[in-house]
N, C-alpha and C positions, 0 to 999 in steps of 0.2 A: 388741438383736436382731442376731444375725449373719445379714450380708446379704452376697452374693460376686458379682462378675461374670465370671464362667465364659469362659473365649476358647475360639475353636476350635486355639488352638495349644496347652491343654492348660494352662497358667495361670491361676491365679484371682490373682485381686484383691478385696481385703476395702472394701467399700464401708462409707462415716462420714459421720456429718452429726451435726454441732453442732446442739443443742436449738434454737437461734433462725432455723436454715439449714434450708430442705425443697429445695435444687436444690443440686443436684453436678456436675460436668464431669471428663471423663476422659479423657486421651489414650490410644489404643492403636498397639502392633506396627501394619509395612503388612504383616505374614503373617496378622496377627489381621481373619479375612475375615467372620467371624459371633461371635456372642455370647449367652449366655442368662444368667438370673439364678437365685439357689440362697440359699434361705432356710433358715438350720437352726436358728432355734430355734421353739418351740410361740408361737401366740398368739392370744386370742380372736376377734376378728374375721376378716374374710377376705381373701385372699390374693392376689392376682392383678396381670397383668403387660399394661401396654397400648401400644400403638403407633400416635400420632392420628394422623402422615400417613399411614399405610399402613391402616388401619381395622380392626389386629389386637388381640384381648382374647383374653391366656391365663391360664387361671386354675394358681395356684401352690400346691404340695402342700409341708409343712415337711417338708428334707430328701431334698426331688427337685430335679432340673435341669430346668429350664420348658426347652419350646421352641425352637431356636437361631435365633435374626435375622440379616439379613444387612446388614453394614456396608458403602456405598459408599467410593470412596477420594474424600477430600478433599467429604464429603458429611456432616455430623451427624445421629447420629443419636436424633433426641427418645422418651428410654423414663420412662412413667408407673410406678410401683410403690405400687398401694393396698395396704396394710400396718396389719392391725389396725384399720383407719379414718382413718389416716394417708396422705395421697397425699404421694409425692415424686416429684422432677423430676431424671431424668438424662440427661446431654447425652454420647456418645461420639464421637471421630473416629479415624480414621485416619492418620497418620502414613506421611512417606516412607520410615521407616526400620525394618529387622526390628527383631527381637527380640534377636539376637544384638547390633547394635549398627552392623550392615551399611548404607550410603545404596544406592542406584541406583548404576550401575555404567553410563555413564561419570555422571557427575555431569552434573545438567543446569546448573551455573553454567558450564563447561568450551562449554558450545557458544553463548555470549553474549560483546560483545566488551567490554574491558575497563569500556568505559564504564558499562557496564551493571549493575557489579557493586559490590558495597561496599568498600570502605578498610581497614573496622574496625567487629568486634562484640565487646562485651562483657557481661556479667552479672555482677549484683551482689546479695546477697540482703539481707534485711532487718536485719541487722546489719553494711551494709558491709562484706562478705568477699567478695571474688571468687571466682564460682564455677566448681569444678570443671569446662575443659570444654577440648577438644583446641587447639592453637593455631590460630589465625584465618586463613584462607587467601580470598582473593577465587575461588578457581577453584572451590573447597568450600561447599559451599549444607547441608550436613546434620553435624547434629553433635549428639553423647551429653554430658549435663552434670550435676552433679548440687550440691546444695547441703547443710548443715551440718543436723541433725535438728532444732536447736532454733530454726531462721530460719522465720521466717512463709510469706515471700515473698519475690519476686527482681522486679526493675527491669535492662531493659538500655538498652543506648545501641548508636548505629548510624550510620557516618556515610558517604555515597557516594564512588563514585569521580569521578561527574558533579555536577559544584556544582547544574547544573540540574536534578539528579534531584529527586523526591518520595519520600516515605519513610512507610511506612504500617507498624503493629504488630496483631497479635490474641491474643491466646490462647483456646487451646482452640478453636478454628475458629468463635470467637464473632464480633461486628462489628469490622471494619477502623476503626483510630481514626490520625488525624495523629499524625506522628513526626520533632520538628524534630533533623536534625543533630547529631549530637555531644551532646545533651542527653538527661536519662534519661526513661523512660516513665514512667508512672503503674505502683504496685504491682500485682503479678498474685497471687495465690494460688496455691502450689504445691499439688499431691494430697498427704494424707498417707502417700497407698501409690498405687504406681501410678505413670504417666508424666504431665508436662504440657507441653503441648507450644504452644512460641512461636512466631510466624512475624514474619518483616520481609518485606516487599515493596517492591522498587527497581521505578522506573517513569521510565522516561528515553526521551529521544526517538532514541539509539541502536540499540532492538530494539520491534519489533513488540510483546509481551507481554513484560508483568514479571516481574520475575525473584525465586522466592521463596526466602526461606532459614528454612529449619526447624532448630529447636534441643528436643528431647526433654530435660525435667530430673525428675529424680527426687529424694529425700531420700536423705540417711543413708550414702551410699557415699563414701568418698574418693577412686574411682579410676573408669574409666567402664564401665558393663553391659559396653561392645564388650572388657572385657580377660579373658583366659581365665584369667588370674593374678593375684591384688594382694595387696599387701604394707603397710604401713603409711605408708609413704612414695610410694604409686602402687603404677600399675600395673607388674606383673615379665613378662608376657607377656601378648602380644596375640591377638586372633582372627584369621586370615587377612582378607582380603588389606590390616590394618591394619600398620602398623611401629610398633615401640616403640622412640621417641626420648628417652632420657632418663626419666621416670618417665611418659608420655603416651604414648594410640595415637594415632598420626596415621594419616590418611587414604594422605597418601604423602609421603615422604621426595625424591623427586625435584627438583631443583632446577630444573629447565633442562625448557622446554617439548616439545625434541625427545627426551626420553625418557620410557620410560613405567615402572608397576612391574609384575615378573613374580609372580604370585602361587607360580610354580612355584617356584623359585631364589629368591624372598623380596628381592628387589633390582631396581634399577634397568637398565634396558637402552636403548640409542639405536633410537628410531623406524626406519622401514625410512629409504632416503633418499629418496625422490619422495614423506616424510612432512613436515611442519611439526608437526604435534604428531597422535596417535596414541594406538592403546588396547592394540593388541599389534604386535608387532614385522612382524608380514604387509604388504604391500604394498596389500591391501584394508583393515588398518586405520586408516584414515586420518582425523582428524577436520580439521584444518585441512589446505590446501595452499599452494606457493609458486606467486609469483608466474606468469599465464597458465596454471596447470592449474588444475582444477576438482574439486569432490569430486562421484563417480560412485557414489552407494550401491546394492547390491544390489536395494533394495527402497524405492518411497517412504518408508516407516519406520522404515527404518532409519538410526541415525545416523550412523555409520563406512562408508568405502566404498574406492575407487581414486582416486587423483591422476589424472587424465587432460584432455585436450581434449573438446570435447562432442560426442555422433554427431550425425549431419546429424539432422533433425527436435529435437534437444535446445541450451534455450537455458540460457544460466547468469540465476539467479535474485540479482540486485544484493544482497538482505541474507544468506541465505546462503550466497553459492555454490559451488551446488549445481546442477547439471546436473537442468532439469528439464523433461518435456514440456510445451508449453503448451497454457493448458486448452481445454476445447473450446469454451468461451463465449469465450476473450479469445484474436483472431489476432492476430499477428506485425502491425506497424504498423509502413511504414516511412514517417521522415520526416528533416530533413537538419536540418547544424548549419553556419549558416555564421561561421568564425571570422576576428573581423578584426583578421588579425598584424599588429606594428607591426616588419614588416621588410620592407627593400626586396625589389621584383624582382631586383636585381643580387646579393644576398644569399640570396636564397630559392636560386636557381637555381644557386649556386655552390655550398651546402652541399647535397650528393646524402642527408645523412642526417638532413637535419630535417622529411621527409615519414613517413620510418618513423619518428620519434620520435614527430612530433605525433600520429600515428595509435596507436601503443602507449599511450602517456599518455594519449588521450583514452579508451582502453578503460578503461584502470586509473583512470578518475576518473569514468567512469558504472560500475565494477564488473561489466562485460561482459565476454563472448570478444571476442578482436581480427579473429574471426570475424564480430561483429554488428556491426563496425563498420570499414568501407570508407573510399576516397577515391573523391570525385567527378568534384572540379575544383577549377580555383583562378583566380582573375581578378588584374590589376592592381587596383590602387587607388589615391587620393593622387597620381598621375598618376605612377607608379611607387614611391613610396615605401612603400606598402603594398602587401597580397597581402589578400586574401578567398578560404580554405580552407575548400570544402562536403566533410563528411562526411555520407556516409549510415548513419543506423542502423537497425537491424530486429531488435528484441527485444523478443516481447510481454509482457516485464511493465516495460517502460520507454515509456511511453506520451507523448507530448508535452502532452498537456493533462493530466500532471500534473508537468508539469516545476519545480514551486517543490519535488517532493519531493528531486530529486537535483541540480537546474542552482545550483551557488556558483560569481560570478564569481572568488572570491577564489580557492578551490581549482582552480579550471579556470589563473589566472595562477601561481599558484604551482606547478603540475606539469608545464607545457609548458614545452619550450625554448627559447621567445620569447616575447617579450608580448604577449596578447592584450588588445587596446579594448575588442573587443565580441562577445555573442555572440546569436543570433537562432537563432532553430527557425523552422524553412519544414515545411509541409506539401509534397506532393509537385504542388499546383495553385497552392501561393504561389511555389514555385520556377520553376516551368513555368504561366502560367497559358495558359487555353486562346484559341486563335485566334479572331477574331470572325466571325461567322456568314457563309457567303459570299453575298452576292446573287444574287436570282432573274435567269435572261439576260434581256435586252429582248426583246420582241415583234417589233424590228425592230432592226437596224443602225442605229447612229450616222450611217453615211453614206447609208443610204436614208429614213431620218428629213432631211438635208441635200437630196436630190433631191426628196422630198417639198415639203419646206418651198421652195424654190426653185422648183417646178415652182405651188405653188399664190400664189406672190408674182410669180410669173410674168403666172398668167391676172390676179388682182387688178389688175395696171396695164393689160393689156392690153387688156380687154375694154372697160374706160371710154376708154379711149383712142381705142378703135375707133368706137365706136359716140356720141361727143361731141365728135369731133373731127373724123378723117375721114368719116363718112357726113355729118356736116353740112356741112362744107366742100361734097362733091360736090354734096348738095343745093343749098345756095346757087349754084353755078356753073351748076343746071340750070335752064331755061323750068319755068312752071310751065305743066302738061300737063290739058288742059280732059277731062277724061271723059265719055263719052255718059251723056245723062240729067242735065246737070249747068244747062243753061240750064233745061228743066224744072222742078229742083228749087227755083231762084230766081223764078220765074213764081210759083210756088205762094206763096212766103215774102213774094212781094209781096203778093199776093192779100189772105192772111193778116194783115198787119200794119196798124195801126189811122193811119188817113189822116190822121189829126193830127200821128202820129208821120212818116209821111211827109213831111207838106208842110213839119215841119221840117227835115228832111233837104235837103230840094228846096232849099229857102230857102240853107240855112247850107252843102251843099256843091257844088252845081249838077246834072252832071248823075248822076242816081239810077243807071244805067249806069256811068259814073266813078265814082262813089263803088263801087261793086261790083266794077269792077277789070275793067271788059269792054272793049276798044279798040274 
């Protein structure tokens, strides 16, 4: 039964499956944005075309074009084909690369740093021939390849620029499987027609996100889709903005990172000079800068820009920087680094240029503007023999509580121009912490609290004194003084008291008048 998968770029592809095999996978173009199927010969049962994630059933007429679907990038897409009473299973993706043989422009390996990217990729097909495929560049992530018509299959090998990188393979946009080093993969199945397309994924602690490299291989070609010419020995001419190196297209012929290739004049040209590497010769296109500028892009999105210093409100961003505002969720934090030089005061102060240095080196080693990072102060230390140098920094996406992401003592000693011992992050209340609370005023003076306390230890002696001392004294020196009524009230008391008690009195003190104290 001829079965075709229809691109929207106007190419078809003769769809095959081996009697034992009911699922096929297919690389396509990234121009190829939709797709339909086209059955052309007659057959008893019925026809039709399904779509389980999306919930679409189209039914298929022999020798019409079903429906066009649409293919995401870097998204598979799962297509049913019941045929005759036959169901088959087809898997298509999308690829970085047209049709012509064209990657992305700039290349997304070219904005990763070296660490990030591979050494060496090879392929080899099923009868050990290396295949077809442009030479191997780390800055190059996309490339055209192709292998021998009677090779089953192809195996590649892959090895980092970073020892500690990870290394992962797929094809056909199927499951990521481990991929040690220098050693080959498991066979993959090439399409009989059509593209298949392989990926390697480097994952390093260099960059943010991994970095992927795509290789499209096809059958039966000696020379690769991208050449507009071939010959039996390669390719004889290229498609723009490819170069033909010897019987290959290469991507670019450029040697040296501050030039770029002109698609116009087919040659290599030197970057503007406020460039480090660049995509055209302009002064906005700039993709790396040197040292203390920054890349200032037109537009978040965009990836080439201007070499410059950053505008006020704009901070440079440590992994790519890149001049960027910060967000509205994460402010500007400032907080301080104090470094403890091992060089005297006598030395500090004599050399006027190891303040600007320490300060440049300390930007260029948090990957800041020397904008975002100030001098404080400096103290003695070691009773002269050291210095302790606070820098202040303020850049919100260098935050201090995540400082194991950027603070290496090692690189911090090796890029100053003295040694540092040690280094500390201060918050701005560890550096300065706050005053302690002042107390409430007393209710009274200290010294009226003293006239108090004196005036009342005063009356305390005095008043016993007076009154158990001298009134007694006076007392005793005075007569005692008879009161009217007072013989009276001893008549009575006589009267009163019981004559037994009396006559003892009489007896034992004589007379009962003397004894009473009466002369």
């Amino acid at each position: 039964m001829s079965v075709y998968l229809e691109q929207s770029i106007g190419a078809s592809v003769p769809l095959f499956w081996r009697a034992a095999r009911l699922e096929y996978s297919l690389a396509l173009p990234s121009d190829t944005e939709m797709v339909a199927i086209r059955v052309d010969a007659e057959t008893k049962g019925a026809l039709a075309l399904r779509v389980p994630l999306r919930g679409l059933v189209t039914a298929l007429a022999p020798g019409q074009t079903s429906a066009y679907v649409a293919v995401q990038p870097d998204e598979a897409l799962e297509l049913r084909l019941d045929l005759g009473g036959q169901e088959y299973a087809l898997r298509v993706v999308r690829s970085r690369i047209r049709s012509s043989g064209e990657g992305r422009t700039p290349d997304p390996a070219r904005t990763y740093p070296p660490q990030g990217t591979l050494a060496g990729l090879n392929l080899w097909d099923s009868m050990g021939l290396a295949a077809s495929m442009a030479w191997f560049m780390p800055r190059v992530s996309l490339y055209v390849a192709s292998i021998r018509e009677d090779a089953h299959g192809v195996r590649l090998a892959a090895t980092p620029n970073d020892p500690d990188a990870e290394l992962e393979w797929r094809f056909n946009g199927g499951k990521w499987d481990f991929l040690v080093s220098g050693l080959t993969s498991s066979p993959a199945e090439v399409a009989p027609y059509g593209w298949t397309l392989l990926e390697v994924r480097v994952s390093s602690f260099v960059q943010m996100e991994p970095l992927v490299y795509q290789v499209v291989l096809a059958r039966g070609g000696v020379c690769h889709p991208s050449c507009s010419r071939c010959g039996q020995g390669g390719c004889q001419a290229c498609t723009p903005p490819l170069v033909l190196v010897g019987s290959k297209c290469l991507y670019t012929t450029c040697s040296s990172s501050s030039v770029y290739f002109n698609k116009s004049t087919e040659g290599c040209e030197p970057c503007d000079s406020s460039c480090l590497e660049c995509i055209d010769g302009t002064a906005r296109g700039c993709l790396k800068c040197p040292a203390s500028k920054y890349l200032r892009p037109a537009s978040p999105v965009a990836i080439a820009g201007a070499c410059q210093s950053c505008m006020a409100g704009y901070f440079v961003h440590p992994s790519s920087q890149r001049c960027q505002l910060a967000p509205a969720d994460l402010q500007a934090e400032r907080f301080y680094l104090r470094l403890a030089l091992r060089v005297s005061v006598e030395d500090f102060l004599e050399n006027a240029e190891t303040l600007k240095t320490v300060l440049r080196k300390s930007a260029e080693t948090l990957a800041v503007s020397s904008q975002d990072v100030r001098f404080h102060r400096w103290d003695s230390a070691k009773e002269g023999l050291g210095v302790n140098f606070f820098l202040e920094v303020e850049n919100p996406f260098v935050q201090h509580r995540n400082s194991e992401e950027w603070f290496n003592i090692d690189e911090w000693f090796a890029s100053l121009p003295v040694p540092v011992d040690e280094i500390r992050i201060l918050t701005q209340s560890q550096l300065y912490p706050a005053a302690p609370p002042a107390l409430p005023s007393p209710f009274l003076d200290p010294f009226m609290w003293g006239v108090i306390g004196a005036g009342s230890a005063s009356v305390l002696l005095i008043y016993p004194l007076y009154n158990f001392y001298f009134v007694r004294k006076y007392r005793q020196q005075q007569p005692y003084p008879v009161s009217d009524g007072q013989e009276l009230f001893v008549d009575q008391i006589l009267e009163r008291t019981d004559p037994v008690v009396m006559s003892a009195m009489v007896h034992s003190k004589g007379n009962l008048k003397a004894a009473a104290g009466d002369d």
